[in-house]
C-alpha positions as CSV (number, residue, x, y, z in Angstrom):
1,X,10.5,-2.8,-6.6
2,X,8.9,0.2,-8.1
3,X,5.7,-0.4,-6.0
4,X,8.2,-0.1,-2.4
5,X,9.5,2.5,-4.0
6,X,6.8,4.8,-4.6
7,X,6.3,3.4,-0.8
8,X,9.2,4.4,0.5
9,X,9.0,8.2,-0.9
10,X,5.4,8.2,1.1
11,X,7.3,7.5,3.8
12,X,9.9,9.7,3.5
13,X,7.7,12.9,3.1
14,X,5.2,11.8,6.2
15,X,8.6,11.5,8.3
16,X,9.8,15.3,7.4
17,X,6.4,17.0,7.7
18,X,5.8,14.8,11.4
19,X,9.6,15.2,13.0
20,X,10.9,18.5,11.1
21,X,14.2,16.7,10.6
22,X,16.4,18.5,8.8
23,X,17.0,15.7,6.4
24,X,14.9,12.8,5.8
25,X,15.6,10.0,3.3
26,X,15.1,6.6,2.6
27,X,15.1,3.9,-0.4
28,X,14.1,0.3,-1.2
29,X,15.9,-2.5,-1.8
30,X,17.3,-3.2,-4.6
31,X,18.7,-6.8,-4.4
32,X,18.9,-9.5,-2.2
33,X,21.4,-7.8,-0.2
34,X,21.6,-4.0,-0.7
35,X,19.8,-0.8,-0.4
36,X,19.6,2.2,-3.3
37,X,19.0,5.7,-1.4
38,X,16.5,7.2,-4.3
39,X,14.2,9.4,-2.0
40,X,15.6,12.9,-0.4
41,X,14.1,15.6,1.2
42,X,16.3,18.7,2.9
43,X,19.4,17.7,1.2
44,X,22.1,20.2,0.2
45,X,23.8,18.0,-2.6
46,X,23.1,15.2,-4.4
47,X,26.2,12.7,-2.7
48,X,23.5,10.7,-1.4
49,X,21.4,10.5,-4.2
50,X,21.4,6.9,-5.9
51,X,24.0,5.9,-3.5
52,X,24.0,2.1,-2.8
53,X,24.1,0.8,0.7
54,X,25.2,-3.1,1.5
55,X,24.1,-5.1,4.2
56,X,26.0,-5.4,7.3
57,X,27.5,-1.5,6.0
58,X,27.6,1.7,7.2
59,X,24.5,2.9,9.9
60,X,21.9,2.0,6.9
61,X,23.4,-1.1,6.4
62,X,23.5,-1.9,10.3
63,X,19.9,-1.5,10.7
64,X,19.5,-3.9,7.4
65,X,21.4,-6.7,9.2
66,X,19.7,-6.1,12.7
67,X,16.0,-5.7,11.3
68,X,15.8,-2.9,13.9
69,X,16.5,0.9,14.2
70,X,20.4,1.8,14.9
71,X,21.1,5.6,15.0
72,X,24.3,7.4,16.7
73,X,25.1,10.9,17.3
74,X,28.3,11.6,15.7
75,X,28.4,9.2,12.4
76,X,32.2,10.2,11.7
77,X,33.6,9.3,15.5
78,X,31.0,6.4,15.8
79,X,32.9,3.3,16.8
80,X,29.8,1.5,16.5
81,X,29.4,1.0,12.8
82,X,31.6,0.8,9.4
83,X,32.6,4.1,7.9
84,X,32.4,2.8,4.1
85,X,30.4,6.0,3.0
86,X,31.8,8.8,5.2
87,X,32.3,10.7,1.8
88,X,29.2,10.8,0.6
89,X,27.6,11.8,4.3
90,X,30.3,14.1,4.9
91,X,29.6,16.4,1.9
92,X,25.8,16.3,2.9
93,X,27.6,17.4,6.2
94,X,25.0,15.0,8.3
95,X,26.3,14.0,12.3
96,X,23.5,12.4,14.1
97,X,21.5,9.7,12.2
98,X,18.7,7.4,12.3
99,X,18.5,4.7,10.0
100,X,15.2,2.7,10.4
101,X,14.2,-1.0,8.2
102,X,11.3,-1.7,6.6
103,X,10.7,-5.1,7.5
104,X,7.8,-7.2,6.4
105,X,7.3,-10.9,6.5
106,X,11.0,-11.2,8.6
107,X,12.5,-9.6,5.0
108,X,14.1,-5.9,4.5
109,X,11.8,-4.0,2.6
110,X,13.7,-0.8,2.8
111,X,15.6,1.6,4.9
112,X,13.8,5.6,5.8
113,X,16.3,7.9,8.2
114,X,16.5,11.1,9.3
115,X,19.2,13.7,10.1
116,X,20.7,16.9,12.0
117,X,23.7,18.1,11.1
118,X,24.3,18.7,14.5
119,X,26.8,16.2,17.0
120,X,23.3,15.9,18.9
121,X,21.3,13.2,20.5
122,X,17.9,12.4,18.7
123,X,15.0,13.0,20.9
124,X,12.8,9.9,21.6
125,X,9.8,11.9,20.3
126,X,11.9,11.6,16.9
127,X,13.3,8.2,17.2
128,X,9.0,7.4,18.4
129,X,7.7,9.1,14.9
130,X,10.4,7.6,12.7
131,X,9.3,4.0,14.0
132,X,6.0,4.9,13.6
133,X,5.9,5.7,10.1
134,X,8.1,2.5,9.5
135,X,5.1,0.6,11.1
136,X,2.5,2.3,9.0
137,X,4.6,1.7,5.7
138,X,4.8,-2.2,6.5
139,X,1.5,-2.4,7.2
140,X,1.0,-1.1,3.9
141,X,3.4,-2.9,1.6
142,X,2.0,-6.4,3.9
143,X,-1.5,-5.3,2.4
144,X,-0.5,-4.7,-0.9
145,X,1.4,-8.0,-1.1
146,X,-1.8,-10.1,0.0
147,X,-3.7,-8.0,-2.5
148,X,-1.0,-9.2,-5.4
149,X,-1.2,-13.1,-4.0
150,X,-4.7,-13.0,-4.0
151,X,-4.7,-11.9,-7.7
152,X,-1.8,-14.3,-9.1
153,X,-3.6,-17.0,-7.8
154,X,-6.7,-16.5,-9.8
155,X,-7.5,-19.3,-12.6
156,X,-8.0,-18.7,-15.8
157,X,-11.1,-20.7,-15.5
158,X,-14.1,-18.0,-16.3
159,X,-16.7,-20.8,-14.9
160,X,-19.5,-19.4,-12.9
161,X,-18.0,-21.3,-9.9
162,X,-14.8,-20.0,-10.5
163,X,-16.4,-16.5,-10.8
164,X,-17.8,-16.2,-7.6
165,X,-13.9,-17.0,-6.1
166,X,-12.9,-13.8,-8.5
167,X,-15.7,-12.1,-6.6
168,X,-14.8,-12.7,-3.4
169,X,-11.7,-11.8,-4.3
170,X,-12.4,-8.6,-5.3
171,X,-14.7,-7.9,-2.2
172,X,-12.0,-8.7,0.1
173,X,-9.4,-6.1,-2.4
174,X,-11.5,-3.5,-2.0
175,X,-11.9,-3.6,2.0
176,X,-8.2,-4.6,2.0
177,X,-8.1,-0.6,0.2
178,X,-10.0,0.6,3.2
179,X,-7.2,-0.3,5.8
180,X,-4.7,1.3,4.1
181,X,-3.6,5.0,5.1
182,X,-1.0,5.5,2.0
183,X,-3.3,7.3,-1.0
184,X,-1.3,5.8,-3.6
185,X,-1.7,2.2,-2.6
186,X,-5.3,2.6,-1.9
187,X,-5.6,4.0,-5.0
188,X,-3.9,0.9,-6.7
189,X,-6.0,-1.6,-4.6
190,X,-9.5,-0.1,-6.2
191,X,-7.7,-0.3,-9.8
192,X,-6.5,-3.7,-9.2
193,X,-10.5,-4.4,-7.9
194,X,-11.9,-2.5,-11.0
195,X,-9.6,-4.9,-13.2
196,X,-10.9,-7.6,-11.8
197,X,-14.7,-6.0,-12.8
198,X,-13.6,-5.3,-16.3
199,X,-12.5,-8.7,-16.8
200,X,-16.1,-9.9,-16.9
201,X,-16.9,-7.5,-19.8
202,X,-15.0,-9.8,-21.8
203,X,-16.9,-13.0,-21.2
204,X,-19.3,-12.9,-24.2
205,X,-20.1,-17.0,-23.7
206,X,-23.1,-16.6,-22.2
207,X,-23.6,-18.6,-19.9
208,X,-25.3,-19.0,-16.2
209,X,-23.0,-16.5,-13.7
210,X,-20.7,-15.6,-16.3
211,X,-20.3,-11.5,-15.8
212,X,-20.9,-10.8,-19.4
213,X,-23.9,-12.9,-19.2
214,X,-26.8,-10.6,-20.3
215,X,-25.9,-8.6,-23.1
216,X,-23.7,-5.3,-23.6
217,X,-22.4,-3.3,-20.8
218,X,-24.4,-0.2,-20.8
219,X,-22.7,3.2,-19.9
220,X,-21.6,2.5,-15.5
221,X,-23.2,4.4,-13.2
222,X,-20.6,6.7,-11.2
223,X,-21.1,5.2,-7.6
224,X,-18.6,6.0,-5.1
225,X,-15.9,3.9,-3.7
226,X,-18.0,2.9,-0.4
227,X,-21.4,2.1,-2.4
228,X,-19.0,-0.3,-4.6
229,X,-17.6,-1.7,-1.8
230,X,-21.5,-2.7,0.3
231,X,-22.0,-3.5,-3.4
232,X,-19.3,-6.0,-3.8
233,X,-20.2,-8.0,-0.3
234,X,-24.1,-7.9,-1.3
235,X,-22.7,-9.3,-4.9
236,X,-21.6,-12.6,-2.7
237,X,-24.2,-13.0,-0.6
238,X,-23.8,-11.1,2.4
239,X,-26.3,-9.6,4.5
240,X,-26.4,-5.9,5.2
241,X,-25.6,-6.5,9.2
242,X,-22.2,-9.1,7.4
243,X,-21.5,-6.6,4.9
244,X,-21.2,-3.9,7.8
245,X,-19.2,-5.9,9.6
246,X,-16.6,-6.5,7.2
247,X,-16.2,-3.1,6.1
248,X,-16.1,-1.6,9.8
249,X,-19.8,0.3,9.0
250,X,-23.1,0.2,11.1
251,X,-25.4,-1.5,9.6
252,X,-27.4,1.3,8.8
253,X,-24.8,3.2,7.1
254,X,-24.4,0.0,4.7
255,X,-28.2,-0.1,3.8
256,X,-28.1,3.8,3.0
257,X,-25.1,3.1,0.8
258,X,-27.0,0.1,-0.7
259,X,-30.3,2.8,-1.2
260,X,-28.0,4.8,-2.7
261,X,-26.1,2.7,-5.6
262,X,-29.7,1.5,-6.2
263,X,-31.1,4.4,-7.2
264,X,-28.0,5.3,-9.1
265,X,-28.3,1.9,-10.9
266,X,-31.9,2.4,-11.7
267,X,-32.7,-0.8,-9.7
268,X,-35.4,-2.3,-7.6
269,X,-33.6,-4.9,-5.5
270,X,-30.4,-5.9,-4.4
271,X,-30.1,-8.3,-7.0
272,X,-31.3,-6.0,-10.0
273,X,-28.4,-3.4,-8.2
274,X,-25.6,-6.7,-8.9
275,X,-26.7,-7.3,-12.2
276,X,-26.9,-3.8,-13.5
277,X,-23.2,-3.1,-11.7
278,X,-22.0,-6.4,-13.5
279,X,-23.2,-5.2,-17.1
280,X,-21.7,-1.8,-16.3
281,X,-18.7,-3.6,-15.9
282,X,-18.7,-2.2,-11.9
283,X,-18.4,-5.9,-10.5
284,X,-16.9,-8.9,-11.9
């Protein structure tokens, strides 16, 4: 839950700075069936704050049972949805609401709406961004979930065969970090990658493909996050003109990148480049 809900505050603040809603706010689930608001911005008190929201309940809890936007223009006189937390809104003093789920994989996520505290109708331009940003954060979270999988399914088997599985893995991590538009979960993706690099240091066995085959790491080269990531594809094979095309490059903007991690790993050849990024701990 943390991980949506560090999400879902993303959200919240790319939804106030887009629409210049009075109020925006928003919050993850927090059981099967119900909804913790956690993430405010424009509020007066704090009558939202922490304030749970069921399914099927209130305009939040609508849009939970629907898996779709719901919003109305006068949430006191609405006939159209519960009024279990007209207390709450009502000190907040909020009329017209939009209440839109974070839905990934056919399962809530989440809920982010925004807020006049006027009996007005919310322009489609609004209603547009708010869905937008709803988008963009599922996209996100579905990311981040195939990067978890991908990682829970990993053997403890440190066999050179089984290696080169960890490194495709971490290949496809760190281009699944590249699609992603929310910082803190592309930030998370490389750490999770770098984890999976790390892991190698601690293979001291020896043997043929093992990543700590070859001695002590020696202090790791500072290459950026796009040299790692050609690195990573060349570290399973992968041509430049493959490598480019899984990271959404040009070919030649791969080989410079490749030229350039290199130079910084004092190496000769592509393969030299691998090995030195492996001892450095850079690549599992």
């Amino acid at each position: 839950m943390g991980d949506d809900v560090g999400a879902v505050r993303a959200a919240v603040l790319t939804l106030h700075r887009t629409t210049g809603l009075p109020m925006v706010f928003g919050g993850a689930l927090s059981g099967q069936d119900r909804l913790r608001i956690t993430e405010l911005v424009g509020n007066t008190t704090d009558s939202l704050n922490g304030l749970v929201v069921r399914q099927g309940n209130g305009l939040g809890g609508k849009a939970m049972a629907m898996g779709r936007p719901a919003w109305v223009s006068n949430y006191p006189c609405s006939a159209a949805i519960s009024h279990d937390y007209d207390k709450p809104v009502g000190r907040e003093g909020l009329l017209s609401i939009l209440a839109v789920p974070i839905v990934v994989r056919r399962r809530v996520r989440g809920v982010i709406y925004g807020a006049l505290r006027e009996p007005l109708g919310l322009a489609d331009r609004v209603v547009g961004a708010a869905v937008q940003v709803a988008r963009d954060l599922e996209q996100d979270l579905a990311v981040h979930d195939r990067a978890d999988e991908a990682l829970a399914q990993l053997p403890p088997d440190t066999s050179a065969a089984r290696w080169e599985e960890v490194r495709a893995v971490h290949a496809e991590l760190r281009a699944l970090a590249e699609q992603v538009d929310d910082l803190p979960t592309r930030d998370r993706l490389r750490r999770a990658s770098l984890r999976l690099a790390a892991a190698g240091l601690d293979e001291s066995d020896g043997s043929a493909g093992s990543p700590g085959a070859g001695g002590a790491a020696p202090h790791p080269a500072m290459l950026s996050p796009r040299e790692l990531d050609v690195l990573s594809y060349v570290a399973i094979g992968c041509t430049n003109a493959e490598a480019a095309e899984r990271l959404g490059l040009l070919p030649e903007t791969v080989k410079s990148y490749l030229r350039s991690a290199m130079r910084k790993l004092d190496s000769h050849t592509r393969l030299e480049a691998v090995t030195a990024a492996r001892r450095a701990g850079l690549l599992p």
